[in-house]
C-alpha positions, 0 to 999 in steps of 0.5 A, a space after each residue: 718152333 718150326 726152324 723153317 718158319 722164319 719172320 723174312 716176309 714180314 719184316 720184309 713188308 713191315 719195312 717196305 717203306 724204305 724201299 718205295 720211298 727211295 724210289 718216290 724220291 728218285 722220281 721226285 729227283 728226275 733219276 732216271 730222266 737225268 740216265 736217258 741217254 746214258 750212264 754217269 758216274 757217281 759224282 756227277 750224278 751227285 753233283 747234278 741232284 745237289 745230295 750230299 756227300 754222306 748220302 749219295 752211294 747209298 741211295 743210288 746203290 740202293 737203287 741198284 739192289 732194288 733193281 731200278 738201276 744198273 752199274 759198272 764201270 762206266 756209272 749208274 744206268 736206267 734198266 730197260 724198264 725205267 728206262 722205258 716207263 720212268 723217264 719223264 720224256 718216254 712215251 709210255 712214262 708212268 712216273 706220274 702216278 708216283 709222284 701223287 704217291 709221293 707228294 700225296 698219298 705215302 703222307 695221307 697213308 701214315 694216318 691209316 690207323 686213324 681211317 680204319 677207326 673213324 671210316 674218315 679220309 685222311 686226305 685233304 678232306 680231313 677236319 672239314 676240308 675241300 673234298 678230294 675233286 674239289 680240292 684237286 680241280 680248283 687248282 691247276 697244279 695239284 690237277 695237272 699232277 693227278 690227270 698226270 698220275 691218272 696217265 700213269 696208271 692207265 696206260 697199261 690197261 689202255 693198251 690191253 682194252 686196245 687189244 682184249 675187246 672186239 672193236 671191230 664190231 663198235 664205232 664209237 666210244 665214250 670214256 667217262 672220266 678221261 682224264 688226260 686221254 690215256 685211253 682214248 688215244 690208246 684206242 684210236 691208234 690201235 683202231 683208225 675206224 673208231 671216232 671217240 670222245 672224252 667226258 670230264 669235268 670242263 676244267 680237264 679240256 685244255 690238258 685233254 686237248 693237248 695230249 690227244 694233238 701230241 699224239 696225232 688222234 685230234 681229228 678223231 677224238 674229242 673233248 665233252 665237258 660236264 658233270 656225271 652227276 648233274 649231265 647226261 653221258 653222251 651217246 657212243 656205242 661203248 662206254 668206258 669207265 676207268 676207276 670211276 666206279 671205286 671212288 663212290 658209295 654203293 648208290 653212286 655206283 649204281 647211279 653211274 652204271 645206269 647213266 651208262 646204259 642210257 647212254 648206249 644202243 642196243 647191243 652197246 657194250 659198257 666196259 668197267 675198268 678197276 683193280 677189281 678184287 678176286 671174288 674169294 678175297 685172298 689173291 688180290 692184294 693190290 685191289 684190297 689196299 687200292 680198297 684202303 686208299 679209297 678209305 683214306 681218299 674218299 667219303 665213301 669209295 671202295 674197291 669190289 669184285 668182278 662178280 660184284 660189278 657184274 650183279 650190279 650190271 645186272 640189275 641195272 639192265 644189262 643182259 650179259 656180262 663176262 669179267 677179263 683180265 687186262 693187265 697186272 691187277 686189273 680187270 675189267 667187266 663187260 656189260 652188254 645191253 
């Protein structure tokens, strides 16, 4: 045997568990909140979170080997990331999304043996529940926490579709699906000229509102209710729509993509946001298992490539196409009418 050849990498994935679910839980916890204004010594943060004597410099050493935390003399310390996107008071806060993997998603994933046999979900869905939205949307809580997440996951591609698309040559802008208003609110900052609007489901105005007024952009982005299955989309000259495509079946897929370009004018712009998988397959890792939560989530989502998306964008109508990477594992797709 190869003396070179080592089982590191492997062990090392087999047990990437243990190190996620000490960072969900020091989310959970309010860790890096609790450090927002400084650093605090072991037995006070102990005694703020109530852990027991037996656990507590493990789990923040832990933190400290993971590179989620610093310490010296004074205590333990956010690092400019956590800082930054971990303290629940931050602007650029994107803990939600983990504290839906947390409460939701590392369960659901310890059933993904079963999915990748059935072709079930192993969500709330499981054994003839609630659909996932139907489920979520009918409880404010559970649907606070998701547009939470659905924040946290958005934020960098929104402010990187701020930057990437010529909105200098646009108007106006609808963004399918908007959740809190992450990306809305991202675009009208960066661009004072445009007037935008978000499109979901009625249930998502309150929230939507107060996100878009604590960000001072309420006199130019606004909220439309309805339903993309049942509704029309609203007129804009860009659409946008951000991980809506991957949560449905191929015919869905193609349902939405036509909505969108009846939604547009000529020379409008449609632009499709995922963690889009690279066209051979192999590079990709997070858009391929972001293709394994949608199994386990979804009756029947799935994640695609660029090359994908710009074939059905084709077929759809649309007379030009180009894929460009925005931030981390995602892209985007740009179709133009």
């Amino acid at each position: 045997m190869d003396r070179n050849v080592t089982p590191d990498a492997i062990l090392q994935l087999g047990f990437g568990f243990w190190g996620a679910k000490t960072l969900l839980s020091a989310v959970e916890l309010g860790v890096f909140t609790a450090l927002a204004d400084g650093p605090k010594p072991l037995p006070v943060l102990s005694a703020e979170f109530g852990l027991h004597p037996r656990s507590a410099v493990d789990f923040f050493d832990a933190l400290v080997a993971l590179g989620m935390l610093t310490r010296d003399d004074n205590g333990y310390a956010n690092t400019p990331a956590t800082a930054a996107y971990l303290d629940r008071n931050s602007p650029t806060y994107v803990g939600g999304i983990l504290e839906m993997a947390n409460a939701r998603l590392y369960t659901h994933w310890g059933n993904l043996t079963e999915a990748l046999r059935t072709g079930e979900p192993q969500n709330e869905a499981k054994g003839g529940g609630d659909d996932l939205f139907d489920a979520l949307y009918s409880d404010p809580d559970r649907l606070q926490q998701f547009l939470r997440a659905m924040t946290g996951a958005s934020l960098g591609p929104a402010y990187a579709l701020a930057e990437a698309f010529p909105w200098k040559d646009y108007s106006s802008f609808l963004d399918v699906g908007c959740a809190q208003g992450a990306v809305p609110v991202a675009l009208a900052k960066a661009h004072p000229h445009l007037t935008g609007a978000g499109f979901d489901l009625p249930a998502v105005e309150p929230i939507f509102t107060e996100y878009v007024t604590e960000h001072g952009v309420a006199d130019r982005v606004t909220f439309a209710g309805g339903d993309f299955f049942t509704d029309d989309l609203p007129n804009a000259d860009v659409v946008v729509m951000g991980r809506i495509l991957h949560d449905w079946p191929f015919e869905t897929k193609f349902e939405l993509l036509g909505k969108a370009y009846d939604a547009l004018p000529e020379g409008g712009a449609l632009i499709v946001y995922e963690t889009l998988i690279d066209d051979d397959r192999r590079e990709n890792a997070f858009g391929l298992l972001m293709s394994l939560n949608m199994l386990i989530e979804t009756q029947g989502g799935f994640d695609y490539t660029g090359k994908d998306c710009s074939g059905w964008m084709t077929l759809v109508g649309f007379t030009e196409t180009r894929v460009q990477h925005l931030a981390g594992p995602v892209s985007m797709v740009v179709g133009i009418k």
